[in-house]
N, C-alpha and C positions, 0 to 999 in steps of 0.2 A: 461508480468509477466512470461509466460511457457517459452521465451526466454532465458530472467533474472536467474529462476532456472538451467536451462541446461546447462547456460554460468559454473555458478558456480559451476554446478556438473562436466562439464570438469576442470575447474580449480585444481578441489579437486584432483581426478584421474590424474591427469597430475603430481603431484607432490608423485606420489606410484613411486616405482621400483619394475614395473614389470619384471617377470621373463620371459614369453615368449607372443607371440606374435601366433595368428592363423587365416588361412582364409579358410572358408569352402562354397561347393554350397550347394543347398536345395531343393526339393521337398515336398510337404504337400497336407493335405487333412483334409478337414472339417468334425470331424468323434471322438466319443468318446473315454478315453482312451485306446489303443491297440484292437484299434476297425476298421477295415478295412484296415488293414496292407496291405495287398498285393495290395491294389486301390492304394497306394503310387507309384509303378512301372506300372502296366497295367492301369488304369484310365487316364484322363485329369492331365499332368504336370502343375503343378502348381509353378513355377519357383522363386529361393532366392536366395541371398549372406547373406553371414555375416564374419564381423571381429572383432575380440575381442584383449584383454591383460590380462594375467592372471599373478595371484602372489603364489607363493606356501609361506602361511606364517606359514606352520609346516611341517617340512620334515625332513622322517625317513628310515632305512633303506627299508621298505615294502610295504610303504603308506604315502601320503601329506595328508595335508587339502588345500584346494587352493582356490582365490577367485577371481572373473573377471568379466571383464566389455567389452559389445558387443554392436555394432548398426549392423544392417541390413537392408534388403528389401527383400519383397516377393509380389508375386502378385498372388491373387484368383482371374480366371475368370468370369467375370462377377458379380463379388462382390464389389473386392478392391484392392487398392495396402497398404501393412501397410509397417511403417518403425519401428520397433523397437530399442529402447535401452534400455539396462534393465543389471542388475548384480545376479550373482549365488554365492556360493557358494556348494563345493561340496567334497567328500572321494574318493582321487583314490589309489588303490590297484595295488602293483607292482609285477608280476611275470614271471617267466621263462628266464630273463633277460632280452628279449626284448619287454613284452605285457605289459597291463596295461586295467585296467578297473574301471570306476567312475561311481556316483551318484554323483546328483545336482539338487539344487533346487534354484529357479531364480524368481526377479520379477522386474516390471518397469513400462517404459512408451511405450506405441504405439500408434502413429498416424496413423490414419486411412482414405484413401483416395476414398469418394465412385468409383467406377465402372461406377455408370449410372448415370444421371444426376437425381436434387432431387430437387422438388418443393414446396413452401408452398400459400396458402394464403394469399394474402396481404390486404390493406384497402377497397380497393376499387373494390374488388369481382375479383381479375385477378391472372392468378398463375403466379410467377414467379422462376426461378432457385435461390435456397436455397445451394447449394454444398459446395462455400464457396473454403475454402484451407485446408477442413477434421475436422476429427474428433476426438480431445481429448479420450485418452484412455486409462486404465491401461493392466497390463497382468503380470500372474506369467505360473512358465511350472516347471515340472519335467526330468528329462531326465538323460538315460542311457547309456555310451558311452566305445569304446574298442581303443586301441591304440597300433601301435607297432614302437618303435623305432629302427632308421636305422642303429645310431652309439651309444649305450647306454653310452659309453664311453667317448663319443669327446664331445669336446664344442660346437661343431657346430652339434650337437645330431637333425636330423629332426624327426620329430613321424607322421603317417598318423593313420588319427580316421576316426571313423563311431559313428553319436551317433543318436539315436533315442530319439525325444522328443514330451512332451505332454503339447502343449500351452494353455494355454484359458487366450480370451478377455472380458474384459467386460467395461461399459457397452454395449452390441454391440447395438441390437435395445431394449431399456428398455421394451416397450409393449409385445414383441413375443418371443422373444431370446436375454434376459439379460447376457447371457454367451455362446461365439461362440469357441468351441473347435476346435484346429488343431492337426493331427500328422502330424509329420514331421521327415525327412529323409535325415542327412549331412553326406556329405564327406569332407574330409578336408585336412588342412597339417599344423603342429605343428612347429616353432623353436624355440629354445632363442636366448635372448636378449643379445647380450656381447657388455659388456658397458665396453671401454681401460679408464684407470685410469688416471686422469688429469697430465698433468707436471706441 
């Protein structure tokens, strides 16, 4: 069934025309929002990817509305490794010619892959490994992000961002921690899309 839906939810997004395309790395930390900010660099790395497509579908001389769609990977040590995919929507503000600064807010699906192995009870009083292939999961984040472009100009306009975001999973463990917050810390690299017109 979760195949089935995802099949369909590429389908859907396959046929937007998107306007640019980005790939960024990541760091995070288990940690409430803008709340241990500096653990992101001096703590335990806790290593991402993620690649998106975004659509600016209102754009003005000063500011878009823009809207995208992202899968990724991250891995908490000794936690998990999650994959997410999930879509935002967000307001980015355009100034000094070549910066640029957004708001977004996002939510989706994350799979969640335990870290350590996981046991249950079975019938006949023996434990055995419950792990499986993870764990079904949702997640929405907030996130703040800076950008500057290299040719504002060109078609071939590249932009490098930095965005700071604030994840949370749930359900993570229902009994203890129904809600497992991340910050997290991309860098990245922005281009468009130029799509040459058919003959």
């Amino acid at each position: 069934m979760l195949i089935a839906v995802l099949s369909l939810y590429f389908i859907e997004i396959s046929a937007q025309k998107f306007t640019s395309q980005q790939f960024a790395v990541s760091t995070s930390q288990s940690a409430l929002p803008f709340n241990r900010f500096a653990g992101l660099f001096r703590e335990i790395v806790h290593p991402g990817l993620e690649y998106g497509l975004s659509k600016d579908f209102k754009k003005l001389k000063n500011y878009d509305w823009f809207w995208d769609v992202r899968a990724g990977i991250f891995h908490h040590r000794f936690v998990q490794t999650g994959i997410p995919l999930y879509s935002s929507t967000g307001f980015r503000y355009k100034y000094l010619k070549r910066w640029e600064s957004a708001l977004a807010l996002g939510a989706g699906y994350l799979h969640s892959i335990p870290a350590t192995e996981k046991y249950k009870l079975n019938d006949v009083g023996d434990y055995e490994n419950n792990k499986g292939i993870g764990r079904v999961q949702g997640t929405f984040s907030f996130e703040i992000s800076t950008g500057y472009h290299l040719k504002p100009k060109s078609a071939q306009n590249i932009k490098l961002f930095v965005t700071y975001q604030q994840r949370f999973q749930l359900p993570f463990v229902k009994s203890y921690v129904p809600l497992l917050p991340y910050n997290s810390f991309f860098i990245g690299i922005s281009k468009p899309i130029i799509r040459h017109p058919k003959k």
